[in-house]
C-alpha positions in Angstrom: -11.8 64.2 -8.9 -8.5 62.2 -10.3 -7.7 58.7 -9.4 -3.7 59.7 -10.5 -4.2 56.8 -12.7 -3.1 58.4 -16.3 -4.5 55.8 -18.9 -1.6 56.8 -21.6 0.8 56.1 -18.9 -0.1 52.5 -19.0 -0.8 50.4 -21.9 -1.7 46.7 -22.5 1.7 45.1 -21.5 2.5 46.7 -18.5 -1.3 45.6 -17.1 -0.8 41.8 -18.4 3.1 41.9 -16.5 1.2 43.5 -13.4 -1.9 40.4 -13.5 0.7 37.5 -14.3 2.8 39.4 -11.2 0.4 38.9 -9.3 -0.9 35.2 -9.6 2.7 34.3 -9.3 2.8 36.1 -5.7 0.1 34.8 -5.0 -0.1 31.3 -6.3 4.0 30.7 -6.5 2.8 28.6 -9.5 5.2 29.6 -12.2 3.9 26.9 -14.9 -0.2 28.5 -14.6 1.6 32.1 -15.5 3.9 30.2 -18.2 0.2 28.8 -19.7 -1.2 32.1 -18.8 0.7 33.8 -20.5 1.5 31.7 -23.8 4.8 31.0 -23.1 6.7 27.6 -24.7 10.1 28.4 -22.4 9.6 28.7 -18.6 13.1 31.1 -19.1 10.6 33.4 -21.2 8.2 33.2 -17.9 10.9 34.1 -15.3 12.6 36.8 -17.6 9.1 38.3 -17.9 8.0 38.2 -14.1 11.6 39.4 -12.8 12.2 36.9 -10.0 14.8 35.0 -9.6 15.4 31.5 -11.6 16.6 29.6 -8.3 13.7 30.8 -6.1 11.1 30.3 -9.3 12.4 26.5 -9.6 11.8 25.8 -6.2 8.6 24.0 -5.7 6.1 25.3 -4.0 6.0 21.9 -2.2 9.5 22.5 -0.9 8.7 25.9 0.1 5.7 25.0 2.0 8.0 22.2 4.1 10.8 24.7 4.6 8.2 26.7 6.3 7.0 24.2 8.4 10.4 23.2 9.7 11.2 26.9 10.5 7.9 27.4 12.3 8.7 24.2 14.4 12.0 25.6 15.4 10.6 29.3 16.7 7.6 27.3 18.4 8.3 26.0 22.1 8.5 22.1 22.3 6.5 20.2 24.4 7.1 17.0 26.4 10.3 15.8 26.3 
């Protein structure tokens, strides 16, 4: 029985890119995966992950509050 996994086909770099990928989806916390990943420019860090510089600058605190204001306009209002 074959999982289609081929181990040649993948070596030691593409499974660190795939893990630091996914703590950064997960986590949005680009300076962890800079640490993570031993990097001294957060440039290396972004280069490296693929995503874009102006949505890996944001902070996660500003993405968390632009979510919240979009959710408060789709939900109905009360009172008023």
């Amino acid at each position: 029985m074959s999982s289609g996994w081929i181990a040649a086909d993948y070596g030691t770099h593409s499974m660190r890119r795939t893990k630091a990928t996914l703590i950064y989806r997960r986590t949005k916390n680009l300076r962890a995966v800079q640490l993570l990943l031993g990097h001294s420019k957060l440039e290396s860090t972004v280069r490296y992950l693929g995503i874009e510089v102006d949505d890996a600058l944001r902070s996660p605190n500003r993405q968390r509050s632009e979510a919240v204001c979009q959710a408060s306009r789709l939900s109905p209002r009360r009172g008023g």
